[in-house]
N, C-alpha and C positions, 0 to 999 in steps of 0.2 A: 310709563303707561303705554309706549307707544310697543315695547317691546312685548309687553303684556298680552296687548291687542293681537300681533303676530303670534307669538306665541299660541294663542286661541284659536288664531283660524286656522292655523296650519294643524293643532291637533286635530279640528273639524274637519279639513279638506280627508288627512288620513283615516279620520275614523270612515267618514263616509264612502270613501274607496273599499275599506275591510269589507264597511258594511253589505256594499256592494255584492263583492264576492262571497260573501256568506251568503245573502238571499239567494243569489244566481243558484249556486251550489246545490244548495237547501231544496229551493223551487223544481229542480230538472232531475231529482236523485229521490223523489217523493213517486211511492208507488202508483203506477196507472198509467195509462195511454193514451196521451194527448190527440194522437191518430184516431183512435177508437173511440173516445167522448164524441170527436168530432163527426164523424163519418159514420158512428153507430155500431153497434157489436156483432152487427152482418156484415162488416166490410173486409173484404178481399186482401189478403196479401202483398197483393196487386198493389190495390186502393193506400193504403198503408204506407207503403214504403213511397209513393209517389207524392203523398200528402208529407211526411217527414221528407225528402230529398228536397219540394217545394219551398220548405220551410230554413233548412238548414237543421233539422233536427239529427238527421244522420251523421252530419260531424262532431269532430271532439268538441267536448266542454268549454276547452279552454278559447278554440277557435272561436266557438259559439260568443262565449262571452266579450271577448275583445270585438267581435262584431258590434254585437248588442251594445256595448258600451262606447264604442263610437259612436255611433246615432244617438245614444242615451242622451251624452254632453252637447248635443245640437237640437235639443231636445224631439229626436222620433224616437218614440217609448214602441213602437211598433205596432202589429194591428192585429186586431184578435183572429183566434182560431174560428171561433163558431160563427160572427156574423159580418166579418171583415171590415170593422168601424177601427178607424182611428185610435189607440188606447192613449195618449195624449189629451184629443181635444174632447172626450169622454171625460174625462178625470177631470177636464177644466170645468166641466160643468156642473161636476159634484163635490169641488172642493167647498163652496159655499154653504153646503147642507152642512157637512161633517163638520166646518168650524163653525156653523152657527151652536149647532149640540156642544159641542167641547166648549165652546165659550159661555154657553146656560149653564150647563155641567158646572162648569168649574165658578160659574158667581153663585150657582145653589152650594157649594161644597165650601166655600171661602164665607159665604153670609151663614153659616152654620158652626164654622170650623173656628175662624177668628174671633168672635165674641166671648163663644161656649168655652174655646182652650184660657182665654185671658181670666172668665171669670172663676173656671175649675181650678188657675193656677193662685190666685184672689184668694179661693177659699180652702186652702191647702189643707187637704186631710178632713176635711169637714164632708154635709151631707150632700154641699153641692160639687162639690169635687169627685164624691163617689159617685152621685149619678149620672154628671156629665162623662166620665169615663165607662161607666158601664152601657152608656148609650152608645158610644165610642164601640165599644168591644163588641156592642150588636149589632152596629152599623156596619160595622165590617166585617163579621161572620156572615152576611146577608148574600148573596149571588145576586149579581144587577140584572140577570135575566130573570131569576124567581123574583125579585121587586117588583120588575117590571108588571109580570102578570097577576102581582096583587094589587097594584093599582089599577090597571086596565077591566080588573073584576068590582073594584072598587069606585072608582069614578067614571064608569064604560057602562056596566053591568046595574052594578047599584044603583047607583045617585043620579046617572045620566047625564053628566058635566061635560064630559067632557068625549070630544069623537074615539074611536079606538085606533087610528093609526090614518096614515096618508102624510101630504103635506103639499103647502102652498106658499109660493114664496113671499117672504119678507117684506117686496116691494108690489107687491101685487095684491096682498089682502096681510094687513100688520095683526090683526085679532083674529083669524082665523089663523096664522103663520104661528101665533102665542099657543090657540090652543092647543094645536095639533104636537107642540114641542116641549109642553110642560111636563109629559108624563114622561118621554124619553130623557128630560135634563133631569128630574128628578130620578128615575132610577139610575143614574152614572153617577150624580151630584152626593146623594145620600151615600152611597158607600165609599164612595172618595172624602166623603169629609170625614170619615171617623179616622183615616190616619193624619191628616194635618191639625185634626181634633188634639190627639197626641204630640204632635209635635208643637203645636202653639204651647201646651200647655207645660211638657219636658223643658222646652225655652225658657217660656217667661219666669217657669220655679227656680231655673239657675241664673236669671240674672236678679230673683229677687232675694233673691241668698246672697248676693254677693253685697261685699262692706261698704261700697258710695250708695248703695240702696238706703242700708242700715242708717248712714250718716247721717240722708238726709231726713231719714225718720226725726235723728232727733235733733236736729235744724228744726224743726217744728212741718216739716212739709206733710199734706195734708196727703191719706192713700190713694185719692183718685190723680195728684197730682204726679206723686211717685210714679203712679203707670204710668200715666201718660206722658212725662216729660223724660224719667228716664228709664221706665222698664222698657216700651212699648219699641224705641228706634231701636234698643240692642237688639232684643229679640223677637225684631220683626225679620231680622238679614238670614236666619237660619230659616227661617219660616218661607221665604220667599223662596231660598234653594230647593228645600223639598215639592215646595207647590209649583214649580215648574216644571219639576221633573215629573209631576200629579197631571200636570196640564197637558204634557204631550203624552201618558199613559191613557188620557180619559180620550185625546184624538186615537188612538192607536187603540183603541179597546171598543169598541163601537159597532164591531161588525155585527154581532147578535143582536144589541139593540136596533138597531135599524133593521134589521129583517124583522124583527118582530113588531114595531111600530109603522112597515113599509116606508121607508124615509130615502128617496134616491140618492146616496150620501157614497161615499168611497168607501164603507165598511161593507153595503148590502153589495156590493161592484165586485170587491174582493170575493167576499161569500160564493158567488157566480162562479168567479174564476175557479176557488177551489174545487167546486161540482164538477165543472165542466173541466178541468186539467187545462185551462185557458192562462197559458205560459205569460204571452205578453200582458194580461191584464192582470195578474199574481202580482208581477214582476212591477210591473205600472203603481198598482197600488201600492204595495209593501216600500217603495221606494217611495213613494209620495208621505207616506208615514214617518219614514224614516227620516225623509228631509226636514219634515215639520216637527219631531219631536227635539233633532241637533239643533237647528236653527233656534229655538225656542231656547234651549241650554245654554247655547251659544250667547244669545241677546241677556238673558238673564245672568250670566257666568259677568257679562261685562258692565251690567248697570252692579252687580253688586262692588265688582270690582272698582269703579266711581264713588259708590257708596264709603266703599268701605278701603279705604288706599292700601291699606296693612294684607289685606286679600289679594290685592295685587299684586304688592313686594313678596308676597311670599310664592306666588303664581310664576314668576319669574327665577325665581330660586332654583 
């Protein structure tokens, strides 16, 4: 196990270095002018090169990045172009929003996805099985930003339930903090669950095919038994893999919702940056995504690995 665990971080430590280098890359080779968003599109040749030279934008890439990455690992993310704030202690303040969303997200997608895939996989071939997947097939045809604005017309517009966007925190008002965040976890949540929809339900039909299933059928064991004692733990471990990787998709997918709901979260942060060609805040964000979706992989890769000891020996292999 021990070498398992090594094994894990050191893939993490590497990906997250690639990953590194690919945002940098990506971020600084993206059309537009960081000088000019800043400074305005009446700025001087002059103005230009003195704002890049201040910057270190004038040097090579690579220079650039070994810079940037030094400070990165002590963690100074650097400070923005437009209004010279911190991009670190900025981002500390909005990681709370963006995992409150992703963790609503993902309990609306998991209290939809887990019951619906267990009972569609139950009722194999039958009329519950066909609707629960063609709910599935709608749910995820759906765009979480056109959800969004049928519920905002719907419980905003219509019904008047509920506010149309803002937000207040957690520990400072618990029932206005619910309302303002049930239409954003809902639109992530709903189209996030129609794929683990499928995947609970791909699962539980292969291990309810399989012959100690069967056996104990005719041991006399009763159907609700069979699930739960031994459909449910096999084919929950596939299930957990996916929805992990669901989990840090629905953190890292967030940008539009939050603009569209106003939610001061790391998605609407990044959106800014993008407009603005606001390098260190791109770079701030996108890395804060990226740590949160490995680490997630990471912690998950290793409880199933506990789980499941044979995942481990083979992880090692």
């Amino acid at each position: 196990m021990a070498r398992f665990l090594l094994t894990r971080l050191a893939a993490f430590a590497l990906t997250m270095f690639a990953a590194s280098i690919i945002l940098f890359i990506a971020i600084n080779v993206v059309p537009g002018s960081a000088a000019r968003s800043a400074l305005g599109i009446d700025a001087t040749p002059q103005a230009i090169a003195r704002f890049e030279a201040s910057r270190g934008l004038d040097r090579p890439l690579v220079v650039q990045y070994v810079e940037w990455l030094g400070k990165a690992v002590t963690g100074d993310l650097g400070t923005s172009f437009q209004n010279g704030v911190p991009v670190g202690p900025e981002l500390l303040t909005r990681i709370p929003v963006t995992l409150e969303l992703a963790l609503l997200a993902f309990l609306v997608a998991n209290l939809i996805a887990f019951p619906l895939g267990v009972m569609a996989a139950a009722r194999h071939q039958g009329w519950v099985d066909r609707a629960f997947s063609t709910l599935a097939s709608l749910l995820g045809a759906v765009p979480n930003f056109w959800l969004a604005t049928l519920l905002v017309m719907l419980f905003t517009l219509w019904l008047r339930w509920l506010p149309p966007g803002g937000y207040v925190p957690l520990g400072t008002d618990p029932v206005a903090n619910l309302k303002l965040m049930i239409m954003p976890a809902l639109s992530l949540g709903l189209v996030s669950s129609a794929l683990l929809l499928r995947i609970m339900r791909a699962s539980m039909i292969e291990v309810l095919s399989r012959d100690y299933i069967r056996t104990a059928h005719a041991k006399g064991a009763s159907e609700w038994v069979t699930l739960r004692r031994h459909g449910l733990r096999n084919a929950t471990i596939p299930y957990i893999n996916v929805a992990a990787v669901e989990f840090g998709f629905l953190f890292g997918s967030v940008v539009v919702i939050e603009d569209i709901f106003q939610l001061p979260g790391i998605g609407s942060l990044v959106l800014v940056g993008i407009i603005n060609r606001d390098y260190p805040v791109l770079m701030g964000g996108a890395l804060v995504i990226t740590l949160f979706v490995l680490v997630t992989n990471l912690l998950v890769d290793i409880a199933v690995g506990f789980l499941d000891p044979r995942r481990a020996k083979e992880g090692q292999a």
